[in-house]
TIVO-2410 file (N, C-alpha, C; in nm, 3 decimals):
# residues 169
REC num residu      c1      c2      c3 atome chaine
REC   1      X   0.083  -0.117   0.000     N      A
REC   1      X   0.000   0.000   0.000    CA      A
REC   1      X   0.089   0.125   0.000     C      A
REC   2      X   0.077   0.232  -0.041     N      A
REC   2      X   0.103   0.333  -0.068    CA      A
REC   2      X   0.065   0.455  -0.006     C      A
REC   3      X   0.117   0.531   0.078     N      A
REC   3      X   0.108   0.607   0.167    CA      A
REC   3      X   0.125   0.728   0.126     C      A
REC   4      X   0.047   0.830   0.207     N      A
REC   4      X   0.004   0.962   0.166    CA      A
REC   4      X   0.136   1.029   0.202     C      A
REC   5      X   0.185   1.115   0.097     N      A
REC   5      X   0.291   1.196   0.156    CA      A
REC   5      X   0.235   1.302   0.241     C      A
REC   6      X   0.359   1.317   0.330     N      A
REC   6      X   0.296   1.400   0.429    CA      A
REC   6      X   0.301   1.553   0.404     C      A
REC   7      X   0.383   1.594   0.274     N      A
REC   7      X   0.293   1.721   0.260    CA      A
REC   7      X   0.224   1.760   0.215     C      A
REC   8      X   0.097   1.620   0.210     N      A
REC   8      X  -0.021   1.688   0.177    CA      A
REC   8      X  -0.058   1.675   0.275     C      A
REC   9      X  -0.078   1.657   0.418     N      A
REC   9      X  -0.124   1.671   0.560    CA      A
REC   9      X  -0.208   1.778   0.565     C      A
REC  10      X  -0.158   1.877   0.549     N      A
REC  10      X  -0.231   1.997   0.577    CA      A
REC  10      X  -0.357   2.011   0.471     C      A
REC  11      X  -0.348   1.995   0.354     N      A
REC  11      X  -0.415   1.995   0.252    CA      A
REC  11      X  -0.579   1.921   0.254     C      A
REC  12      X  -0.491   1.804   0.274     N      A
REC  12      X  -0.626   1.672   0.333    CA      A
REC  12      X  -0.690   1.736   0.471     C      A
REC  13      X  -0.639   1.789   0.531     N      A
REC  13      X  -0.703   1.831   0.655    CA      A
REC  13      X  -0.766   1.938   0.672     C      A
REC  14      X  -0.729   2.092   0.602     N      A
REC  14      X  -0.825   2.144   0.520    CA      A
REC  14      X  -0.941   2.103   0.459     C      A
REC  15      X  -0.974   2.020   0.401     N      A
REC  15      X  -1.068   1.954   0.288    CA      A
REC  15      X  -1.148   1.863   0.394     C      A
REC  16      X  -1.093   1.863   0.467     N      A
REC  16      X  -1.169   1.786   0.573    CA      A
REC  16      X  -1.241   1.855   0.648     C      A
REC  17      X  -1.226   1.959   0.696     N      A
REC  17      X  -1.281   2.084   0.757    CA      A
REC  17      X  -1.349   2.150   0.669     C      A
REC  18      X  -1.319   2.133   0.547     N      A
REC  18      X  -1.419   2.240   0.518    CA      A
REC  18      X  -1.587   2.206   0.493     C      A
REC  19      X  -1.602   2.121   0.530     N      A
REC  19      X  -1.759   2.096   0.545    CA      A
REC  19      X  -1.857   2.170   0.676     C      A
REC  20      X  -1.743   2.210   0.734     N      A
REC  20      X  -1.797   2.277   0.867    CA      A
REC  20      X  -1.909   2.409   0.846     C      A
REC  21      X  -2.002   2.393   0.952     N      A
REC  21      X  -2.107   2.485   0.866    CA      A
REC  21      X  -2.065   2.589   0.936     C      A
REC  22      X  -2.204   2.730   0.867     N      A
REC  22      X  -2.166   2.871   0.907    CA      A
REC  22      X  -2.268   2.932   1.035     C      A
REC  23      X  -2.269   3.033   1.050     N      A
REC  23      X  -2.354   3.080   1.173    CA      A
REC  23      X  -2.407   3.201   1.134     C      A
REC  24      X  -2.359   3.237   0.959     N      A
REC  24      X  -2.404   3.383   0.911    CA      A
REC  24      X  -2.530   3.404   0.892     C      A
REC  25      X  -2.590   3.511   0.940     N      A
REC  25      X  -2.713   3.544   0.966    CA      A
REC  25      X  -2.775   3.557   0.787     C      A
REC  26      X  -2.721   3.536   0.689     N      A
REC  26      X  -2.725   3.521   0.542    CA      A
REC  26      X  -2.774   3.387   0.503     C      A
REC  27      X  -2.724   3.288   0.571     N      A
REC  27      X  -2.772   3.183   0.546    CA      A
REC  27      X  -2.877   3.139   0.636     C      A
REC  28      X  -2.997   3.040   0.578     N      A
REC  28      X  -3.108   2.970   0.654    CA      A
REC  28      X  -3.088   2.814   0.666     C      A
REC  29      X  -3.108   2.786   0.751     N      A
REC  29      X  -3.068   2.654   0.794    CA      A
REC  29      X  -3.199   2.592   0.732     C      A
REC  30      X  -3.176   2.436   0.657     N      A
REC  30      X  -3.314   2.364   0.621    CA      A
REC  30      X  -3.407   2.341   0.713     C      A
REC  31      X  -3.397   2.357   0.832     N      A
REC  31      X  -3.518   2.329   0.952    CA      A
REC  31      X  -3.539   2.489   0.937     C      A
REC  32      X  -3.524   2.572   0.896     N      A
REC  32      X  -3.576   2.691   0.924    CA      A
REC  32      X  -3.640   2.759   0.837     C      A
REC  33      X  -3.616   2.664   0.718     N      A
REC  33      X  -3.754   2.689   0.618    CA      A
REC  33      X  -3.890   2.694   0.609     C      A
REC  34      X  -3.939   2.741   0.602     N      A
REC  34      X  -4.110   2.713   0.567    CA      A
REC  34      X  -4.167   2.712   0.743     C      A
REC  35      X  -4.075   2.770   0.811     N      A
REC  35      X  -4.158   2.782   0.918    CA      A
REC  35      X  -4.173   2.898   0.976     C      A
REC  36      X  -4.297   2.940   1.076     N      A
REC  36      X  -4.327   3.047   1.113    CA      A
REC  36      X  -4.256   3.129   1.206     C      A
REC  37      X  -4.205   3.248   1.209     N      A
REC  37      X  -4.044   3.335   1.271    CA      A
REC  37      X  -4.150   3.401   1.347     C      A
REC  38      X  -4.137   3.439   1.462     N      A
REC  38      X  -4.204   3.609   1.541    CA      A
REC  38      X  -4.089   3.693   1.502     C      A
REC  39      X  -4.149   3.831   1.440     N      A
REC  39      X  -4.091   3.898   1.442    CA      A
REC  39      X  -4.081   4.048   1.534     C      A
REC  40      X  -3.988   4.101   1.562     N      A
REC  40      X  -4.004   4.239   1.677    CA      A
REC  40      X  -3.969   4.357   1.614     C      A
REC  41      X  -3.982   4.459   1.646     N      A
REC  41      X  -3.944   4.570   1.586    CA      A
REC  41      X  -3.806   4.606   1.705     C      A
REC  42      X  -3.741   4.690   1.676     N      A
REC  42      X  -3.580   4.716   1.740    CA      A
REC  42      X  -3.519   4.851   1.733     C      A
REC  43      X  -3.464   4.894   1.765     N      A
REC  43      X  -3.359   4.965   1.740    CA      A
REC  43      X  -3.195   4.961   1.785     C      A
REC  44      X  -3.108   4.992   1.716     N      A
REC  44      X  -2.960   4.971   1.738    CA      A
REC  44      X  -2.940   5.086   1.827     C      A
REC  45      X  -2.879   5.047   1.948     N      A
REC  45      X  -2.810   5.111   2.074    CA      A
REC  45      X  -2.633   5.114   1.999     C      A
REC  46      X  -2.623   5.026   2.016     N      A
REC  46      X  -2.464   4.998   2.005    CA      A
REC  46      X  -2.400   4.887   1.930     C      A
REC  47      X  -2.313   4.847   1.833     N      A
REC  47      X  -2.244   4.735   1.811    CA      A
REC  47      X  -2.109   4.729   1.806     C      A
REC  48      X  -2.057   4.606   1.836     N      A
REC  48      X  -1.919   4.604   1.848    CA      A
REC  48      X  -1.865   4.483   1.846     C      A
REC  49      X  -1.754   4.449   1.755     N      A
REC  49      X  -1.690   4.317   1.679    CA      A
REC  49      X  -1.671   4.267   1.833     C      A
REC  50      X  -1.688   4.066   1.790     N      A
REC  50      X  -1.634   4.005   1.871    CA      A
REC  50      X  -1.569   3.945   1.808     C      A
REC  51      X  -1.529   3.796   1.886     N      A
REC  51      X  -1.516   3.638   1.788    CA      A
REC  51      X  -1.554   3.534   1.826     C      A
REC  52      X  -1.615   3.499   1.752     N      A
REC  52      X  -1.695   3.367   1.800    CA      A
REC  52      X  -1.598   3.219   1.733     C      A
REC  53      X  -1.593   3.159   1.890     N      A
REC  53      X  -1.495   3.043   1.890    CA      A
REC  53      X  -1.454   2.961   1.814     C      A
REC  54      X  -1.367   2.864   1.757     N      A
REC  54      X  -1.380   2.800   1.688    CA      A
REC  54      X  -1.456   2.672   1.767     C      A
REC  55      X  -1.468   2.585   1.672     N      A
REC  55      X  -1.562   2.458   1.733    CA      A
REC  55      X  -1.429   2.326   1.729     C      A
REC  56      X  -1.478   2.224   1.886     N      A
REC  56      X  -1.350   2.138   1.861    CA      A
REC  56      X  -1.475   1.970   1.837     C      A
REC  57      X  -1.539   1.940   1.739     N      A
REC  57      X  -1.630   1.853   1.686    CA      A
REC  57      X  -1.522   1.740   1.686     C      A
REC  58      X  -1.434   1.696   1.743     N      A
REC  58      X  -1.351   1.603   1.696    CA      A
REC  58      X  -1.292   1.562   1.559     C      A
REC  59      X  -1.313   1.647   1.444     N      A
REC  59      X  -1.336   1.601   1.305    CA      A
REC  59      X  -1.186   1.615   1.264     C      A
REC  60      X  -1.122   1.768   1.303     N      A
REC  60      X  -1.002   1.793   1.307    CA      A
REC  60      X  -0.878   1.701   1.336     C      A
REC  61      X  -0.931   1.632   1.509     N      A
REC  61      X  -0.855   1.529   1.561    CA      A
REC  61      X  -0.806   1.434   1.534     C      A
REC  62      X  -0.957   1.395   1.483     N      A
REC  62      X  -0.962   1.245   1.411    CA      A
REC  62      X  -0.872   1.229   1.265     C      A
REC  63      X  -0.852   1.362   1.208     N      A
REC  63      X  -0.806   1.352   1.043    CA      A
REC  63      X  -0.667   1.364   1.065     C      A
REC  64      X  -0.634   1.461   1.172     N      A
REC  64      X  -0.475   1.466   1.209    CA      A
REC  64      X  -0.448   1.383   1.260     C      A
REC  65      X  -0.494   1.301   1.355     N      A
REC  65      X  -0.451   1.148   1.375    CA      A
REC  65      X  -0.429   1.069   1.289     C      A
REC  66      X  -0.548   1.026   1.202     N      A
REC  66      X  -0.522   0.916   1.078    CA      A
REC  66      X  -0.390   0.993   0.970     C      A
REC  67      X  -0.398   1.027   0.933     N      A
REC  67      X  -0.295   1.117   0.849    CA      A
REC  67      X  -0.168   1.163   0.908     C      A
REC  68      X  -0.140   1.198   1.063     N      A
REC  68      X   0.000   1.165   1.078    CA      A
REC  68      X   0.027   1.052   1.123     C      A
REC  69      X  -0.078   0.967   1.163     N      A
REC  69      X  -0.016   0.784   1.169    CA      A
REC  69      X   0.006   0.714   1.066     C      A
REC  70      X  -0.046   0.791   0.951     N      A
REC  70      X  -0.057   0.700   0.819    CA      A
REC  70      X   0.124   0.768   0.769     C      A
REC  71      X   0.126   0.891   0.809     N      A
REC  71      X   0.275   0.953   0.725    CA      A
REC  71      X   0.335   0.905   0.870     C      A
REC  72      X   0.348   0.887   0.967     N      A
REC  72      X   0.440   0.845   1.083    CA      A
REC  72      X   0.495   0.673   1.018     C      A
REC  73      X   0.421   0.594   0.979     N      A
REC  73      X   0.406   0.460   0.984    CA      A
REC  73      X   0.510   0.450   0.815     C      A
REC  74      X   0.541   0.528   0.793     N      A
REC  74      X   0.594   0.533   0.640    CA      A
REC  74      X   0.736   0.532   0.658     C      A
REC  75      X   0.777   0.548   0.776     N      A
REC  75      X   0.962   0.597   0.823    CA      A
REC  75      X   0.990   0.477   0.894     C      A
REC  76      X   1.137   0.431   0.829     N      A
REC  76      X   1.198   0.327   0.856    CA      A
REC  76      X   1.154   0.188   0.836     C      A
REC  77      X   1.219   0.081   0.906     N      A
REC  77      X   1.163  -0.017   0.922    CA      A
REC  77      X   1.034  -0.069   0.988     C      A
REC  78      X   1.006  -0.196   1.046     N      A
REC  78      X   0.838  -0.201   1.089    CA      A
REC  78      X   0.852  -0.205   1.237     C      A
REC  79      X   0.946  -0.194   1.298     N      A
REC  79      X   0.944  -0.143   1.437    CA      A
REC  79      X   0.922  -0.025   1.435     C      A
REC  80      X   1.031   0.052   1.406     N      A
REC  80      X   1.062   0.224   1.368    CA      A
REC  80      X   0.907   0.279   1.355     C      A
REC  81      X   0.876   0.258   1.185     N      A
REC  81      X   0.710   0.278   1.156    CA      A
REC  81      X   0.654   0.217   1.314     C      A
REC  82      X   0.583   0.163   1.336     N      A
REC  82      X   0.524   0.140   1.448    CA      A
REC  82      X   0.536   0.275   1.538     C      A
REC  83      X   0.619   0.265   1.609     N      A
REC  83      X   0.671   0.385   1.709    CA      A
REC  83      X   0.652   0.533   1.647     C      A
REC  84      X   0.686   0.542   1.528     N      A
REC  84      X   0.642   0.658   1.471    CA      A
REC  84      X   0.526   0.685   1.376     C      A
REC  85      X   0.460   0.561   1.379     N      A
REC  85      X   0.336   0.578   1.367    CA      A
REC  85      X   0.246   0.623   1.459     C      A
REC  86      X   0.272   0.557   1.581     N      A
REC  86      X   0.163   0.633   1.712    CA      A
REC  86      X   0.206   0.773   1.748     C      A
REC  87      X   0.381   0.788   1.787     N      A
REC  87      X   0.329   0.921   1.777    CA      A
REC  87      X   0.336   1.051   1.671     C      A
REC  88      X   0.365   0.959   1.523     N      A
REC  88      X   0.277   1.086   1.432    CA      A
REC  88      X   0.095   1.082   1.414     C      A
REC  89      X   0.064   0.981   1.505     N      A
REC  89      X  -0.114   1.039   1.515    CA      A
REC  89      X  -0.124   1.093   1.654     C      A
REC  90      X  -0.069   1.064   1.718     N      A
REC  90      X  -0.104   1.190   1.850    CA      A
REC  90      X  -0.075   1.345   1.846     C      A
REC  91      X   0.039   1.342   1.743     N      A
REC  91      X   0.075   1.480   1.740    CA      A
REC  91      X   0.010   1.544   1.596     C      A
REC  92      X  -0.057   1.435   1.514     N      A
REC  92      X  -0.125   1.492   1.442    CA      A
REC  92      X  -0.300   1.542   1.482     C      A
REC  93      X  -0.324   1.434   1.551     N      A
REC  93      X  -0.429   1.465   1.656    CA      A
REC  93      X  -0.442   1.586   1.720     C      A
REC  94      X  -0.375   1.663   1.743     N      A
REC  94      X  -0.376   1.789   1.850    CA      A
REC  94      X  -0.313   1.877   1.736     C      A
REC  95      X  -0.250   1.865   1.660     N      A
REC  95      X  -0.270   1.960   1.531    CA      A
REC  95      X  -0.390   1.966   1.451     C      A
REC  96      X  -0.439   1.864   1.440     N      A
REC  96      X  -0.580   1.921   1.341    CA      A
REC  96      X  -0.642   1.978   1.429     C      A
REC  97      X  -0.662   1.929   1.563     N      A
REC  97      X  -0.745   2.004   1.673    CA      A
REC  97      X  -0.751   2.169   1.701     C      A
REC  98      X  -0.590   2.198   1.685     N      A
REC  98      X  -0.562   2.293   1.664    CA      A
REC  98      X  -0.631   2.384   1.517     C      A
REC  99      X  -0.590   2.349   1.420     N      A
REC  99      X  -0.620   2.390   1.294    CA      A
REC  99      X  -0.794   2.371   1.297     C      A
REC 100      X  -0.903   2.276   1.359     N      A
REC 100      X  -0.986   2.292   1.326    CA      A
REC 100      X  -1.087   2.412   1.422     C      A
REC 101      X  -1.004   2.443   1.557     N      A
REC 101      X  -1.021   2.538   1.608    CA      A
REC 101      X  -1.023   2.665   1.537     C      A
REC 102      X  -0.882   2.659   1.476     N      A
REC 102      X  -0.889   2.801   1.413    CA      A
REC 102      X  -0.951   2.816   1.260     C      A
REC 103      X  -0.964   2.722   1.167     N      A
REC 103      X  -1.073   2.746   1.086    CA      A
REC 103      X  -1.219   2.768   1.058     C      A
REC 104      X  -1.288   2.761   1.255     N      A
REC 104      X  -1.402   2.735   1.241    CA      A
REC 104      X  -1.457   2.869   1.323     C      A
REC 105      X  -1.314   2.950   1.404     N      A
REC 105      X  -1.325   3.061   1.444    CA      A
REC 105      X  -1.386   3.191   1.391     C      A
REC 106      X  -1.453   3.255   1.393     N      A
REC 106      X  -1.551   3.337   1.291    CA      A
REC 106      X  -1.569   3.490   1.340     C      A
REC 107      X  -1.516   3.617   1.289     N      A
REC 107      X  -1.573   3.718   1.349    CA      A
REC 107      X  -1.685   3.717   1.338     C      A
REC 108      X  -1.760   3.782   1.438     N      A
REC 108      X  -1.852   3.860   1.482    CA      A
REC 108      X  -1.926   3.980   1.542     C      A
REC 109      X  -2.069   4.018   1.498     N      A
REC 109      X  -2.084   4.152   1.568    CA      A
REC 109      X  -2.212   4.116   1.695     C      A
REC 110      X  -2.166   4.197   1.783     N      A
REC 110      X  -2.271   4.192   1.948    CA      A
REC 110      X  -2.367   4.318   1.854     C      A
REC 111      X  -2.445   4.269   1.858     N      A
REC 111      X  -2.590   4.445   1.834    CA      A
REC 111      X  -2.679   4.406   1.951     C      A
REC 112      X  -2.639   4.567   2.027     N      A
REC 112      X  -2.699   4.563   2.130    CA      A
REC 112      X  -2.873   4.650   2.094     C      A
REC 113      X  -2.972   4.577   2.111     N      A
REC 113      X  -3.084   4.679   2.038    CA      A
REC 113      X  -3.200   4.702   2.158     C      A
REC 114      X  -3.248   4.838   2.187     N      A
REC 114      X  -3.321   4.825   2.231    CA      A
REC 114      X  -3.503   4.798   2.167     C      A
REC 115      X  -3.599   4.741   2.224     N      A
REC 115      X  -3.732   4.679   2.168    CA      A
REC 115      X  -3.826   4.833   2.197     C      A
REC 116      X  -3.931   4.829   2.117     N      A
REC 116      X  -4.011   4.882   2.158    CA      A
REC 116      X  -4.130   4.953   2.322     C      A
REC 117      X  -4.109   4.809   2.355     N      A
REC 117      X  -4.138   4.912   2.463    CA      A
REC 117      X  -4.065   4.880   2.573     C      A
REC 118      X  -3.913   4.914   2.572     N      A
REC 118      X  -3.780   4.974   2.635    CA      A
REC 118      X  -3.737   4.876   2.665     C      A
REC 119      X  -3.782   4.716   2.639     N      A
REC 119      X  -3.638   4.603   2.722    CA      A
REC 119      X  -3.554   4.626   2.619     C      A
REC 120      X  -3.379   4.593   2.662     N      A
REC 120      X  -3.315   4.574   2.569    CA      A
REC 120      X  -3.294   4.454   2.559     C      A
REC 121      X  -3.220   4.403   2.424     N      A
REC 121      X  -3.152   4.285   2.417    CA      A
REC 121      X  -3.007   4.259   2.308     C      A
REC 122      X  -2.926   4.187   2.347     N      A
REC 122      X  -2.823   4.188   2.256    CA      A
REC 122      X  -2.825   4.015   2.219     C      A
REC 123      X  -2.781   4.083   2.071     N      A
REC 123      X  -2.748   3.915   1.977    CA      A
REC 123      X  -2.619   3.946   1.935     C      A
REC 124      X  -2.552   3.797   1.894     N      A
REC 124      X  -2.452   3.833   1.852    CA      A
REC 124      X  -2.431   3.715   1.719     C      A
REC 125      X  -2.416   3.783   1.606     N      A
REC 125      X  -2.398   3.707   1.502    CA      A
REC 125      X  -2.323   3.740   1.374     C      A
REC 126      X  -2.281   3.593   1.307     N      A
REC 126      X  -2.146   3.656   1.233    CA      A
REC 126      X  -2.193   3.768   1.156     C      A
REC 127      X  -2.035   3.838   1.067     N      A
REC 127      X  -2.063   3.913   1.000    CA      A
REC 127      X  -2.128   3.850   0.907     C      A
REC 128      X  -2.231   3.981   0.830     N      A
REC 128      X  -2.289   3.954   0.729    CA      A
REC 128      X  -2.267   4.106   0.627     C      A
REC 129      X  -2.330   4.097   0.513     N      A
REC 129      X  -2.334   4.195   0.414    CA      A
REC 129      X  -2.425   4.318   0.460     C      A
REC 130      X  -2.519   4.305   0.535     N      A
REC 130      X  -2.556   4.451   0.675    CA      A
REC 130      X  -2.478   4.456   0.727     C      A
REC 131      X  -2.476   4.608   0.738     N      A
REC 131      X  -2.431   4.714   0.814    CA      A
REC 131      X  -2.500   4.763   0.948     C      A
REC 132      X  -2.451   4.741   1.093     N      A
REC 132      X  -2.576   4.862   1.189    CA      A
REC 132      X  -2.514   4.950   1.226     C      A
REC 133      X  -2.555   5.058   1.253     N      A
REC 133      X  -2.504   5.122   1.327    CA      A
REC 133      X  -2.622   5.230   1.414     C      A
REC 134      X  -2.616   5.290   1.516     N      A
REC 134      X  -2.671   5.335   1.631    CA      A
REC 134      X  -2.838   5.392   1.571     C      A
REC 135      X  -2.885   5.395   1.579     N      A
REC 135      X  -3.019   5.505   1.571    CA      A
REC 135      X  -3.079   5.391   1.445     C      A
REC 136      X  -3.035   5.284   1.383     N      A
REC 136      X  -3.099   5.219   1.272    CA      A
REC 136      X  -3.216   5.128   1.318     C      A
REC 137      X  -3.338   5.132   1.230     N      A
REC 137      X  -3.439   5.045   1.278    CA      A
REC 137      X  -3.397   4.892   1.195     C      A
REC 138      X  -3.439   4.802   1.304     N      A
REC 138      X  -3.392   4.661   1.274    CA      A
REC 138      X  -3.518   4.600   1.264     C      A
REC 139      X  -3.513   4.471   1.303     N      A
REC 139      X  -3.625   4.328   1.342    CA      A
REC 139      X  -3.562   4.249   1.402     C      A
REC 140      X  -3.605   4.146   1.501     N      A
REC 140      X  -3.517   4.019   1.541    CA      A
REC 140      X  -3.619   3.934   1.506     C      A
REC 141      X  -3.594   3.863   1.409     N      A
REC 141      X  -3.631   3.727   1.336    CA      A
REC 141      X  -3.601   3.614   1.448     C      A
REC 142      X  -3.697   3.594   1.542     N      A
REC 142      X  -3.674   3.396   1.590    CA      A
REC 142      X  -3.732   3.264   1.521     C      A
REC 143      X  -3.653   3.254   1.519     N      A
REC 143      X  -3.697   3.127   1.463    CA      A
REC 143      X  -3.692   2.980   1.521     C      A
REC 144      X  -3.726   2.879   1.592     N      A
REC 144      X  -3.682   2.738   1.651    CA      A
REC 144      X  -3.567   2.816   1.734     C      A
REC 145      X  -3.560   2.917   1.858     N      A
REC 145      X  -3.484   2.927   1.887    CA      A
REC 145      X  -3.353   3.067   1.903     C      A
REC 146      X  -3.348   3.059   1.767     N      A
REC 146      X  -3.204   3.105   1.700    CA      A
REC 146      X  -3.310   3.284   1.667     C      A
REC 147      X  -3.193   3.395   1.713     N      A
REC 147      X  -3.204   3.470   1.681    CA      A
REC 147      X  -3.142   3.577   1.582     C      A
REC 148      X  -3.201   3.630   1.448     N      A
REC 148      X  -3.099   3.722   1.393    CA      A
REC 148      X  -3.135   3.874   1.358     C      A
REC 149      X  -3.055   3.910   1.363     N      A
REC 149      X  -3.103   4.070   1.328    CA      A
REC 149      X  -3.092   4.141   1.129     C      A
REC 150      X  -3.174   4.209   1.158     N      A
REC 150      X  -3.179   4.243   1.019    CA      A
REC 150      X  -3.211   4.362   0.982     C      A
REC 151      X  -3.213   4.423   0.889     N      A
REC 151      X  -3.305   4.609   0.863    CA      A
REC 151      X  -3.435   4.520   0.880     C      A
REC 152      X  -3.503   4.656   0.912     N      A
REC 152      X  -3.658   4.681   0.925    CA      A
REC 152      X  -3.696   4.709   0.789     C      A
REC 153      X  -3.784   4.638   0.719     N      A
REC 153      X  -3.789   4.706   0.593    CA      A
REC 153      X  -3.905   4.843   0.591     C      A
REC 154      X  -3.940   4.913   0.504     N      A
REC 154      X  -4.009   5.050   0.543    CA      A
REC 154      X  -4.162   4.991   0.538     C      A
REC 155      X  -4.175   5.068   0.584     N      A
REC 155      X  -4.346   5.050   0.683    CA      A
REC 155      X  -4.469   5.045   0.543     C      A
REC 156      X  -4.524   4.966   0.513     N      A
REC 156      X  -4.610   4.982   0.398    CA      A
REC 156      X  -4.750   5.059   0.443     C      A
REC 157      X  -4.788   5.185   0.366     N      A
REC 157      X  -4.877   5.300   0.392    CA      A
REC 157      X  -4.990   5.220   0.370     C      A
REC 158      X  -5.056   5.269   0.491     N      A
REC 158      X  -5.202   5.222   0.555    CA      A
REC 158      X  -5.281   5.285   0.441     C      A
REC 159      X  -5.408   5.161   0.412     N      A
REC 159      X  -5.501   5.244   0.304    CA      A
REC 159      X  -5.571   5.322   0.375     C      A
REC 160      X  -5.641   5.399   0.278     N      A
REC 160      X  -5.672   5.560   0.344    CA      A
REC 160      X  -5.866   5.468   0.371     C      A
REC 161      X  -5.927   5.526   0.488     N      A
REC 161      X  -6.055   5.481   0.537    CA      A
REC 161      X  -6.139   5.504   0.425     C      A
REC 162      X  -6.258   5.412   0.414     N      A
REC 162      X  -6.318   5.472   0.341    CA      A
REC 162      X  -6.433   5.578   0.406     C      A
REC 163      X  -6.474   5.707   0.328     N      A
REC 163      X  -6.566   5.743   0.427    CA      A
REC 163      X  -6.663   5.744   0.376     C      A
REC 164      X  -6.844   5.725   0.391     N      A
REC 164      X  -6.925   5.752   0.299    CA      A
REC 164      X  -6.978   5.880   0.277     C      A
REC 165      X  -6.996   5.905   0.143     N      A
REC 165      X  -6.996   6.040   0.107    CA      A
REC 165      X  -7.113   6.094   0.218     C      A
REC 166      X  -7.133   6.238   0.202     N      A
REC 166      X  -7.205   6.300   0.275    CA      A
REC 166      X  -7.361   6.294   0.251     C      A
REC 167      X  -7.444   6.234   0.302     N      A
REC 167      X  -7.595   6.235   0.282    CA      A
REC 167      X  -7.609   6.072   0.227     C      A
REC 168      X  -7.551   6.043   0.242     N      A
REC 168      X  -7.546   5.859   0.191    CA      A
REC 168      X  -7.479   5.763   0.350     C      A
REC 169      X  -7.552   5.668   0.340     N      A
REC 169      X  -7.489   5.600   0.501    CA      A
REC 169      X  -7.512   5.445   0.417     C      A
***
């Protein structure tokens, strides 16, 4: 059998991660389709970048393990391989761990908004292609849970009453 060179390690382990999903308020998750959101009216107090963590799903671990035991197990003879097979998957293990930490790490913005009638509340979610900033009218979309913020879109004008003309009822 024929063994993966090891500088594609990083490569394969990339590609392995990248299935990891997003948290951008741009995208809708398939359970969050076709179902009914409450929506609130808002306004922006304040926002300000965070970062939201990377995630440690084991997926990272598991790929840097197999992949530096598979390139550990390739050096020397079949004792040698052996011995440097286990520990090129432990130390590949805690490198993908590493790497899948930091690929899954995501800026983010806190919008702190106050509601209509004066509670506040803050969300915090990745960047997206909106912009907030202070005095802007928003919405917080819930959905199963999960909250996101968004513009308010403009208020659609109330039809005008009808009245009946004068001397007619």
């Amino acid at each position: 059998m024929k063994a993966v060179p090891s500088r594609w390690a990083p490569a394969l382990l990339l590609v392995a991660l990248s299935a990891c999903s997003t948290s951008s308020p741009d995208v809708v998750g398939r359970g969050e389709a076709q179902r009914l959101s409450t929506v609130v009216d808002a306004v922006v107090l304040s926002t300000r970048p965070v970062v939201v963590e990377g995630s440690q799903s084991g997926v990272g671990s598991t790929a840097g393990g197999l992949i530096g035991g598979i390139a550990g197990s390739t050096v020397g003879g079949q004792r040698e391989a052996m011995v440097v097979g286990v520990l090129g998957a432990v130390v590949g293990g805690v490198m993908g761990n590493v790497v899948e930490r930091s690929v899954t790490r995501e800026p983010a913005l806190e919008i702190l908004v106050q509601l209509n009638n004066g509670d506040r509340r803050a969300v915090v979610q990745a960047l997206a292609a909106e912009t907030f900033a202070p005095g802007d009218a928003v919405i917080l979309v819930s959905t199963g849970g999960k909250v996101r913020v968004t513009r308010a879109p403009p208020l659609a004008p109330q039809p005008a009453a009808i009245v009946p003309a004068p001397g007619k009822s």
